[in-house]
C-alpha positions as CSV (number, residue, x, y, z in Angstrom):
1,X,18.1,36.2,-14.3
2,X,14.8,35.2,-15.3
3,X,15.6,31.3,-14.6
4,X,16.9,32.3,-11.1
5,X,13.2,33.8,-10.7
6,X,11.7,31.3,-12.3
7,X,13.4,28.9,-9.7
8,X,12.6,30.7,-6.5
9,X,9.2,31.3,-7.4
10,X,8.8,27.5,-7.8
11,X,10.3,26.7,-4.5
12,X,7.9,29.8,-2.6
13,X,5.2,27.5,-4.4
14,X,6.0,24.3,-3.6
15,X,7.2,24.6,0.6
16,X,3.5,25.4,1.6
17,X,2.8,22.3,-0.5
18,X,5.6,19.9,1.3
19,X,4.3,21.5,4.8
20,X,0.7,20.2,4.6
21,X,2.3,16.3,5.0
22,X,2.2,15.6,8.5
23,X,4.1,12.0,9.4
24,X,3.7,10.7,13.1
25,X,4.0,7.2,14.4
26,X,1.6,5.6,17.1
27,X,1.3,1.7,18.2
28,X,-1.2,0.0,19.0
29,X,-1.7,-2.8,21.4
30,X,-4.8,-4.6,20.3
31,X,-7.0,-4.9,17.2
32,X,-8.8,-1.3,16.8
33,X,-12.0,-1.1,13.8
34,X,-10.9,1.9,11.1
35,X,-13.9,2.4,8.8
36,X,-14.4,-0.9,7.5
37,X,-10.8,-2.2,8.2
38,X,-9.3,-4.0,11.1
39,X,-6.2,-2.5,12.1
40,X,-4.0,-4.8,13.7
41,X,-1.8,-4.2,16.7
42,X,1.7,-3.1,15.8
43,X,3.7,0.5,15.1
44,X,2.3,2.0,12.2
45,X,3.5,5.2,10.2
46,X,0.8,7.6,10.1
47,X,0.9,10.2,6.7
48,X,-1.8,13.1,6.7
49,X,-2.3,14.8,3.8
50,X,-5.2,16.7,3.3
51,X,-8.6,14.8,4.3
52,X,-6.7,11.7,4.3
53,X,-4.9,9.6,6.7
54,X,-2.5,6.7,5.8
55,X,-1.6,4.2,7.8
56,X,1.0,2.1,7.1
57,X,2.8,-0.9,8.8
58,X,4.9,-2.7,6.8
59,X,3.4,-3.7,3.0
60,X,0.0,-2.9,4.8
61,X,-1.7,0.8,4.2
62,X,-4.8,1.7,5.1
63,X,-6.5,5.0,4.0
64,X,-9.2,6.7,6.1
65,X,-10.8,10.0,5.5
66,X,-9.1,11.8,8.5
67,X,-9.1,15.6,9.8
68,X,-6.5,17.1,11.9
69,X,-7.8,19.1,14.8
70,X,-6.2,21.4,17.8
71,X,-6.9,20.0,21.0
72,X,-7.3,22.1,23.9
73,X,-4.2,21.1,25.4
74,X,-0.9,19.6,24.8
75,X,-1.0,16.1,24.8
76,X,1.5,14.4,27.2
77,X,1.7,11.1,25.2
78,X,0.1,10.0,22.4
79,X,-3.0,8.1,23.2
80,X,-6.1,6.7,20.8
81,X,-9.9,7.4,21.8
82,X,-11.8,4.5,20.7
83,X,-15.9,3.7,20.8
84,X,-17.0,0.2,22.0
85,X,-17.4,-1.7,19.3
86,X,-18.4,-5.4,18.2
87,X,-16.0,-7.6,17.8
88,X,-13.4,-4.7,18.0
89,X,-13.3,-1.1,19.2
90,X,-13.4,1.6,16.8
91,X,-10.6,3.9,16.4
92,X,-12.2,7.2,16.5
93,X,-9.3,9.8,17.0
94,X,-5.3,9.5,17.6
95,X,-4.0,12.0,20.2
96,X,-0.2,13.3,19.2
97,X,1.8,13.0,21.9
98,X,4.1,16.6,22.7
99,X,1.8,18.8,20.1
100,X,-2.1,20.0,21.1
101,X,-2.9,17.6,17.7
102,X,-5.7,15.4,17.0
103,X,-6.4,13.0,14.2
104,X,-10.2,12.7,13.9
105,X,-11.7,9.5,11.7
106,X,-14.6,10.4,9.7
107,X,-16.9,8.2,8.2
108,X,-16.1,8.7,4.8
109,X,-14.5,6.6,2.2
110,X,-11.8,4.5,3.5
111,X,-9.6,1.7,1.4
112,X,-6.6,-0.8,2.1
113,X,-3.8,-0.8,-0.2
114,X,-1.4,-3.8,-0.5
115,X,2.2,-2.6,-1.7
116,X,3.9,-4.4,-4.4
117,X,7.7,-5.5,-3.3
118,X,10.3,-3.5,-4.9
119,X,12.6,-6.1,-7.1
């Protein structure tokens, strides 16, 4: 009986944990600025967890501090909000297409990660 507790208990702990990982996918079309990085165009996996933001496209990742934020609407399509920038624009929010969503760049820490290939 006590394992059985034991068990749920651990599962009512750890779904609110699993829940806070949200995964979309945008594309971009041209070279955007992300912090200090430049992100490349191509479809890239984005992971929030927290106050960070990965994205990922291929062995590629980039982490950027990163909030999520309710829009004020539903968003039709996801779209990116940019600031002029030299040479690039800089990526300044990603707009989730079918949810009232925002991902909001801050100006935090930000690093690239390479990923080793699996043998």
């Amino acid at each position: 009986m006590r394992t059985i507790l034991a068990v749920t208990l651990c599962l009512l702990i750890a779904i609110p944990v699993f829940a806070a990982v949200e995964k979309h996918k945008v594309t971009i079309r041209q070279p955007y600025a992300l912090q200090d990085k430049v992100l490349e165009p191509g479809t890239y996996k984005v992971v929030i967890e927290g106050d960070q933001a990965k994205l990922m496209k291929g062995k590629r990742e980039v982490i950027a501090t990163a909030k999520v934020e309710k829009g004020d609407r539903k968003y039709s399509y996801t779209g990116l909000l940019s600031k002029s920038g030299d040479p690039t624009p800089k990526l300044e929010a990603i707009l989730i297409g079918g949810t009232d969503l925002r991902v909001v760049f801050g100006e935090g820490e930000q690093k690239e990660v390479a990923k080793k290939e699996a043998k």
